[in-house]
Backbone as JSON, one array per atom type, in Angstrom:
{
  "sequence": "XXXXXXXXXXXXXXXXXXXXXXXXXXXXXXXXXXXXXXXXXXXXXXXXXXXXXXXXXXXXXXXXXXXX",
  "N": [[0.83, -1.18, 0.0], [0.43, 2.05, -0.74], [2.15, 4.73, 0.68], [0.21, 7.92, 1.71], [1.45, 11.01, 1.02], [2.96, 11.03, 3.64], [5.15, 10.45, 3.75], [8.81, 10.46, 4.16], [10.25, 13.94, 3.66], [10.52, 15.7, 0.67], [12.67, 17.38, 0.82], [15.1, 18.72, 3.08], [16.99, 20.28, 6.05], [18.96, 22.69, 4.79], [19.24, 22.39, 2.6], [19.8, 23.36, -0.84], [17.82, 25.27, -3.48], [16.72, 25.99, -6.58], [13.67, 27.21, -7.03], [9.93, 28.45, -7.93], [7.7, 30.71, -7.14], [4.81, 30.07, -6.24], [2.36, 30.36, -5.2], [0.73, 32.26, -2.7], [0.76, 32.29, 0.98], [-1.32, 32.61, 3.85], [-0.18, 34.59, 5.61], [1.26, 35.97, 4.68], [3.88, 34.79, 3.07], [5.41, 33.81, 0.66], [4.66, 30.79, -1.42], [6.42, 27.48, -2.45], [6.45, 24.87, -4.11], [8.19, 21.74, -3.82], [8.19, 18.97, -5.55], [5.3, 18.81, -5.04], [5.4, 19.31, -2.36], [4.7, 21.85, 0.14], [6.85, 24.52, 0.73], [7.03, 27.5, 2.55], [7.95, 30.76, 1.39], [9.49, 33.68, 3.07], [9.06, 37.03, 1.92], [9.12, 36.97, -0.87], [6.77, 36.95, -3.62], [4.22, 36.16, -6.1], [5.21, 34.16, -8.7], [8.03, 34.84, -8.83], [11.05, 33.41, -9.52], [13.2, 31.56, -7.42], [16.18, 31.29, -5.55], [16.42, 29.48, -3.07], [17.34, 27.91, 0.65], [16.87, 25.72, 2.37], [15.38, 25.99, 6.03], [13.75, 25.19, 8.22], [12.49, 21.77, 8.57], [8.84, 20.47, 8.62], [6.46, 18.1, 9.22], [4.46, 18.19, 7.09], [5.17, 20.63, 6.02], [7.32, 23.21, 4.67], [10.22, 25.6, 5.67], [11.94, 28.12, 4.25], [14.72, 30.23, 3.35], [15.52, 32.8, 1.3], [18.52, 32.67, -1.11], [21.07, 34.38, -2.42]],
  "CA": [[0.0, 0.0, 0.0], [1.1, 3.39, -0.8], [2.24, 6.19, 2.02], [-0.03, 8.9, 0.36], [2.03, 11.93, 1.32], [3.35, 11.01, 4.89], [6.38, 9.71, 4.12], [10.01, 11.61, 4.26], [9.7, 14.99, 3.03], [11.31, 15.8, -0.08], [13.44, 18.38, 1.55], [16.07, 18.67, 4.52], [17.15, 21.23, 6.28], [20.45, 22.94, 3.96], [19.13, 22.29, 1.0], [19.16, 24.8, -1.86], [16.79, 24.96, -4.53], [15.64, 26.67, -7.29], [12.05, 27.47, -7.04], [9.19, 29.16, -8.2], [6.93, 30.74, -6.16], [3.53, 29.58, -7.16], [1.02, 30.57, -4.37], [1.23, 33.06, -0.91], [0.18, 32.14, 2.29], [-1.55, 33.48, 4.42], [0.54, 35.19, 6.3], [2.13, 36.93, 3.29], [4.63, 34.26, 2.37], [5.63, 32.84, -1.01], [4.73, 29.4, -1.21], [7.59, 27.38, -3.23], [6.74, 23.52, -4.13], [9.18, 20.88, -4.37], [7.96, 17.7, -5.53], [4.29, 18.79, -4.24], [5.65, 19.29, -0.58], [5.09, 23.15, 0.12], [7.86, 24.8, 1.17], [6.74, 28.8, 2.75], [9.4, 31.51, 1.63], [9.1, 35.11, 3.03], [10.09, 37.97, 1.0], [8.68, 36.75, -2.1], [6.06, 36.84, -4.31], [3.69, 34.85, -6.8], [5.39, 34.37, -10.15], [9.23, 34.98, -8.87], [12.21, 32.4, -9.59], [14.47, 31.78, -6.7], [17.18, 29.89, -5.09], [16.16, 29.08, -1.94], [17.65, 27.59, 1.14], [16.19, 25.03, 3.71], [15.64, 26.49, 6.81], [13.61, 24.14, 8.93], [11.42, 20.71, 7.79], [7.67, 19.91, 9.79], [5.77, 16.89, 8.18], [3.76, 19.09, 6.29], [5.49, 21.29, 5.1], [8.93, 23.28, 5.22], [10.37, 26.93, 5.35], [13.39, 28.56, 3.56], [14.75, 31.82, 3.16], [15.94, 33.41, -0.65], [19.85, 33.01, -0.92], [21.86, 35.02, -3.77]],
  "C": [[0.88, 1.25, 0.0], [1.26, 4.48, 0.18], [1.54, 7.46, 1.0], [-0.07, 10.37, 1.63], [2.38, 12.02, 2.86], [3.93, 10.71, 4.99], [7.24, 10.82, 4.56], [10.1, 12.59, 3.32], [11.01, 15.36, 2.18], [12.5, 16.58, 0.19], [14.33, 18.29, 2.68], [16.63, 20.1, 4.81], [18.84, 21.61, 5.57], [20.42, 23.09, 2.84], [18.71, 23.42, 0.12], [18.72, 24.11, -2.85], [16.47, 25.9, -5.42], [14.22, 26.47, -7.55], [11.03, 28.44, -8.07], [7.75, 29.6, -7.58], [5.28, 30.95, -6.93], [1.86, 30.41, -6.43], [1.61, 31.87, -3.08], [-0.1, 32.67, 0.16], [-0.19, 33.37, 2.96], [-1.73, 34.95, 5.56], [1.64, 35.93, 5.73], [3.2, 35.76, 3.02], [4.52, 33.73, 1.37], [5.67, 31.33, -0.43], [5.24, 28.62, -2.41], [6.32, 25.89, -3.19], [7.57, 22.73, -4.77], [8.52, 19.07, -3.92], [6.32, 17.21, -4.62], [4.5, 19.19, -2.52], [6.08, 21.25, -0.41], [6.04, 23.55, 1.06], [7.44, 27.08, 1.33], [8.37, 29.63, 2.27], [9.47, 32.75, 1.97], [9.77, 35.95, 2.28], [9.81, 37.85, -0.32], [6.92, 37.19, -2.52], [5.34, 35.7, -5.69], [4.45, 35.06, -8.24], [7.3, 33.91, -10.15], [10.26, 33.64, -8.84], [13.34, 32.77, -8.74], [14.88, 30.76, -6.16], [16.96, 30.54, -3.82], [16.9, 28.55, -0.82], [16.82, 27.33, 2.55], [16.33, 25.75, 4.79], [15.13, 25.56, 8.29], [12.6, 22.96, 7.93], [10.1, 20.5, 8.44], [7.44, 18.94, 8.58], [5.33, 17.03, 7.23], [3.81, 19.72, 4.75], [7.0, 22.05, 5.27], [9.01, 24.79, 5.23], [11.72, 26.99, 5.18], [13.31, 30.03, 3.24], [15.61, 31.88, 1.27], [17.44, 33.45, -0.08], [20.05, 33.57, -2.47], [22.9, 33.9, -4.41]]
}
């Protein structure tokens, strides 16, 4: 039987990424997905392409800040 979306989250904390921020939360952050598994990024916006960096992981979901 299939783990449907509760397994190990595509992500870890360190990890950079290029993204695209698709959605914003509701708490004003850019919401990134990698591999379906949202990832919040503050400082962004809907539309923008950025390289990212893990910041922490929950089960859920994850948060990362914009690196240069």
């Amino acid at each position: 039987m299939r783990n449907l979306g509760f397994g190990k989250p595509p992500v870890s904390v360190g990890d950079v990424r290029e993204v695209k921020i698709v959605a914003m939360g509701s708490g004003g952050d850019g919401i990134a997905k990698v591999n379906g598994f949202v990832v919040f990024v503050p400082g962004t916006k809907v539309g923008d392409d950025v390289k990212i960096k893990v910041t922490k992981v929950l089960k859920k979901f994850a948060f990362a800040e914009v690196v240069e």
